[in-house]
N, C-alpha and C positions, 0 to 999 in steps of 0.2 A: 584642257577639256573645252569642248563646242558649249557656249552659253546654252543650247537647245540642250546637250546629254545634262545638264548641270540641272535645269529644270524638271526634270523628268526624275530624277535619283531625287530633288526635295520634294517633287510631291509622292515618290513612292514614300518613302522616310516618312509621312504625314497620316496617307493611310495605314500603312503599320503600325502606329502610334495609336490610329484608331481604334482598329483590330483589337489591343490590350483594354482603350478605356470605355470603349461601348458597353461593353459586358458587366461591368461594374454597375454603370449608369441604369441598363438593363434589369440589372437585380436588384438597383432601388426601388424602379417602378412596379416590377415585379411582387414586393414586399408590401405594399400597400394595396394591392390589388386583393377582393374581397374573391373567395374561390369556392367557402362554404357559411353556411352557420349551424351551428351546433347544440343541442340546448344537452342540459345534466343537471349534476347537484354537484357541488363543492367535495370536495375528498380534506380529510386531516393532509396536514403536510405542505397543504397550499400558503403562501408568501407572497410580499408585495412585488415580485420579479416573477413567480410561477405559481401559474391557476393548473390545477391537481385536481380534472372536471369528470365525474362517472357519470358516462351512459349508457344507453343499451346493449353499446357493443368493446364497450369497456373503459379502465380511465384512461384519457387522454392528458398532456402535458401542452401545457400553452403558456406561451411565454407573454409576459408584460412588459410594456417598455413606456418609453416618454409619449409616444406616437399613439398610444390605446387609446379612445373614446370611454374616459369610466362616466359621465355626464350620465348614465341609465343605470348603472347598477355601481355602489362603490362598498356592496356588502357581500365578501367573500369570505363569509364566517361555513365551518362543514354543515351540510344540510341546505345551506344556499340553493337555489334554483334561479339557474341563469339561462341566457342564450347567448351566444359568442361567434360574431360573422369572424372568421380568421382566414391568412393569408401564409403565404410560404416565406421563409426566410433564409436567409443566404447561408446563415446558420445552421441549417438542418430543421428547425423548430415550427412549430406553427406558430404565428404571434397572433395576437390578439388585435383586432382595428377597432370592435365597439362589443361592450358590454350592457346588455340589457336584462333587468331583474324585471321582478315580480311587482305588480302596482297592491299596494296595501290602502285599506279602508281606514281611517279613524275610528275611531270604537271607545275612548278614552278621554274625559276632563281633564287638563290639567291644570294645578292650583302654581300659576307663575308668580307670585306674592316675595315667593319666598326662590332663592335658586342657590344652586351650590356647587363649588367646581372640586373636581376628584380628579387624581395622578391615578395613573396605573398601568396595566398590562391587559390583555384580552386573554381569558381563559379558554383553552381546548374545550372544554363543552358547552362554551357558547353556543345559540341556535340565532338563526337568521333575524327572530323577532326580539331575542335577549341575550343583552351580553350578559356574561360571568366574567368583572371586573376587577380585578385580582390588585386590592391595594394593601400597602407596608399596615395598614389596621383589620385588613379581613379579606374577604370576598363582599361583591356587592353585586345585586343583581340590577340590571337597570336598563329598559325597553327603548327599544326604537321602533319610533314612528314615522309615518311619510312626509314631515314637518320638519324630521330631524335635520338641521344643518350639516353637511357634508362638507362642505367647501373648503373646510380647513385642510382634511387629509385624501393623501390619495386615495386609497382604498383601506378597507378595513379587513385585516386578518388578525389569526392570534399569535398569542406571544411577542407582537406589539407594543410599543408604549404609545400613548393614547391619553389628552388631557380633554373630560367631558364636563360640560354645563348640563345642572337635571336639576329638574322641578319632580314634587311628588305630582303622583295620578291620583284620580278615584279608584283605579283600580289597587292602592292600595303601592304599588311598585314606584320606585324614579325611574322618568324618562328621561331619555336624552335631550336636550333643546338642542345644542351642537359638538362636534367633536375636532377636534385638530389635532396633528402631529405633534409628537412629543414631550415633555413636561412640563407643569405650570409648579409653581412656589406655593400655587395652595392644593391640599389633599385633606384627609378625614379626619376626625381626630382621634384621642387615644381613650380606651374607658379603664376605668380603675377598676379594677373589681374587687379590692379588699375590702372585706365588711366583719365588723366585730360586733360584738353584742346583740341581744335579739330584743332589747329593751322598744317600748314602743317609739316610731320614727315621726318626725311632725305629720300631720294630717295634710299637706301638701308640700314635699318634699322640696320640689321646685322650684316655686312660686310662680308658677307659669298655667296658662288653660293646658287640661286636657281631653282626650276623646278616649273612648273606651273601645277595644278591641275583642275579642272571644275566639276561641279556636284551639287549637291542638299544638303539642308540642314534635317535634320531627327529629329527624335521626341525624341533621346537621347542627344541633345545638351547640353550643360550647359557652364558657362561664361567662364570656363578655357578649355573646351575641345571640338570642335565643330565634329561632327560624318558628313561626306560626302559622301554618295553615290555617286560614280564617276563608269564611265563604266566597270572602273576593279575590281570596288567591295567597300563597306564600309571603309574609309579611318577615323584615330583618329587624329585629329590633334589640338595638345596645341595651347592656346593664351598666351601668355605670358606678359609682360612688353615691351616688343620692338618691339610687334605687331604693325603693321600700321593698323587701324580698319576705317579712316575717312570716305574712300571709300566704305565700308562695315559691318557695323553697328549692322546690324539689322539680327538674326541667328536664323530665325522663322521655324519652318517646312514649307519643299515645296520654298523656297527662292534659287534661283540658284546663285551660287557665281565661282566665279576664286579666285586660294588661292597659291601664291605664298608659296612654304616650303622650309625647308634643315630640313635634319637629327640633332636632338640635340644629346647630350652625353645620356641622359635619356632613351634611346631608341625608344622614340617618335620623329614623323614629327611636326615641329613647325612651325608657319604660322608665315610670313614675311611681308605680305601684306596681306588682302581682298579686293574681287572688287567685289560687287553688280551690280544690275541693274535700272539704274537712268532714269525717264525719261526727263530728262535735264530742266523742266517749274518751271519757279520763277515768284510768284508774288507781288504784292508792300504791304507790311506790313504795318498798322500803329502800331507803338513803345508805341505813345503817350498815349495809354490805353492797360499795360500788366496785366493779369490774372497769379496765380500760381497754378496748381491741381497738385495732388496726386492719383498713379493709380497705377493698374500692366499692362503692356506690354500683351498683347491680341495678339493667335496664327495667326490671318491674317494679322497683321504686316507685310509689307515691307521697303524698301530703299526708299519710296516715301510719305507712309501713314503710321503715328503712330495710332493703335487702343489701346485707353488706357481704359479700364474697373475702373469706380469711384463709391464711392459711391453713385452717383446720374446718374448711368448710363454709356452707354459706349460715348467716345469722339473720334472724326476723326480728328486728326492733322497733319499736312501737315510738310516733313523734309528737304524743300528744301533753310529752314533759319536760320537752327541751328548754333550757334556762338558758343558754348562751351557745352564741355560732364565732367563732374565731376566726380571720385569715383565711373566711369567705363568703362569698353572695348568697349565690346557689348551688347547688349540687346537683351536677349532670352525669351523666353512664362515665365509669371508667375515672371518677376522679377518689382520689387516696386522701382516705380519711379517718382521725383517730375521735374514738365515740368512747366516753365516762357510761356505764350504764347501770344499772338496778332492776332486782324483780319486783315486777306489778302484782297485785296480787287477781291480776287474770291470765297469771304463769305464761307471760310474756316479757322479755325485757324490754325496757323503754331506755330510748336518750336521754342522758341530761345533759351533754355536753357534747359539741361538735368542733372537733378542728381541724383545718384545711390542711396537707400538708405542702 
């Protein structure tokens, strides 16, 4: 073969070769190239690989990769409000190039004195300004602010693990100070809630300051965590073992309480004391003929009238002769409980004995 034909066949062979790797090359530059932006809200379903974005003209799928700009918005909890310049990918997908959320105001004191770090997971009804932090001791609700450290994790969705540092607010909530990927060795602690006897408790349970609280009880109660609407907003506050509960018992919804707290190390407010609302009338029991029933705790329950649902119906017992509580705190909607009773002679029965079961 002539040196010249020889020449000519290696630079064809060179452009053919091209022909295959330009297009490739093509489609990288392609992929980073900004084509629109898009604003919406966050959909359920979304993940740290795929933003799940509804807008006007319906939800769109946008993909997340190493390449994404999340430097403006790294919160993609549903209810989000983002904008999202995106780009075509080789893949079929739109991917995502930058991520820009909502600028937030401060509005909020934070007491950094004190800070506490929590393991967990991100709850599905999380909202953009509050997560619902789902740890092995409860749910926790706890705000982010424009302050909040990001830098740890990529982006924030739910069903996530997620280890966060929070200090309490004024507004009564924990904030985030900052959040990173995946689990820390410390998380919240446990509360006891076994309580026996209704004999009087020391006059500072604790030994520690408290502050006093006011508000209402809510329909997310349960025996170790009572939820308070108070004026500044939704407060969590643990029962623990050293709660004083004699004065305040009864954690129904719509039940108005005073709830002395302090800060525990777990990073929850821990109740010191409860004070209901008594209306102070005792009447004369006869002992000499007591009944035992078996019931659950019925949500019109107060400090004055046990509604106990039996199997033979519901019963009105009266709480102003209870001598001893057993193998529990307080009594919340729907917990199973066996009551000693006696008639009053204002043909009501009254408690004398309560026990958890």
């Amino acid at each position: 073969m002539k040196r010249g034909n020889y020449v000519k066949l290696l630079l064809a062979a060179v452009l053919l070769c091209g022909m295959f790797v330009m297009p490739a090359a093509s489609a990288k530059v392609r992929a980073a190239e900004v084509i629109a932006t898009v604003h919406g809200t966050v959909s359920s379903g979304t993940t740290s690989e795929l933003l799940r974005l509804s807008t006007r003209e319906g939800e769109m799928q946008i993909k997340l990769d190493s390449g994404t700009d999340t430097s403006g918005c790294k919160i993609l909890l549903p209810g989000s409000k983002v904008s999202v310049s995106v780009s075509h990918g080789s893949d079929g997908y739109l991917h995502a190039v930058k991520l820009t959320g909502e600028v937030q105001t401060p509005s909020t004191t934070l007491d950094s004195s004190t800070t506490a770090t929590v393991t967990g997971t991100i709850g599905d009804k999380s909202k953009d300004d509050v997560l619902c932090f789902k740890t092995q001791q409860g749910e926790m609700e706890i705000k982010l602010d424009p302050s909040t450290n990001l830098s740890g994790c990529s982006v924030l969705v739910a069903d996530k693990t997620y280890t966060i540092v929070c200090v309490r607010g004024s507004d009564a909530y924990m904030h985030a100070v900052s959040i990173s990927d995946g689990a820390s060795s410390s998380g919240t602690g446990s509360a006891d809630t076994n309580y026996t006897g209704i004999s009087p408790a020391p006059s500072s349970p604790v030994g520690v300051s408290t502050s006093t609280v006011t508000g209402t009880v809510t329909g997310d109660t349960k025996e170790n965590l009572l939820y308070l609407s108070t004026k500044s907003g939704d407060m969590q506050i643990v029962i623990d073992n050293n709660t004083d509960s004699r004065n305040g018992m009864v954690l129904t919804p719509g039940n108005k309480l005073s709830v002395s707290v302090y800060r525990g190390s777990d990073a929850y407010m821990h109740a010191a004391t409860i004070f209901g609302t008594k209306d102070g009338s005792q009447a004369s029991v006869d002992t000499s003929s007591v009944a035992t029933v078996t019931g659950t705790v019925g949500s019109k329950s107060n400090e004055n009238l046990l509604y106990l649902s039996t199997n033979y119906g519901e019963m009105e017992l009266k709480l102003d002769s209870v001598s001893s509580v057993n193998n529990l705190k307080v009594l919340v909607s729907g917990k199973k409980v066996t009551v000693t009773c006696a008639r009053g002679n204002d043909a009501y029965m009254h408690a004398l004995t309560i026990t958890g079961s």
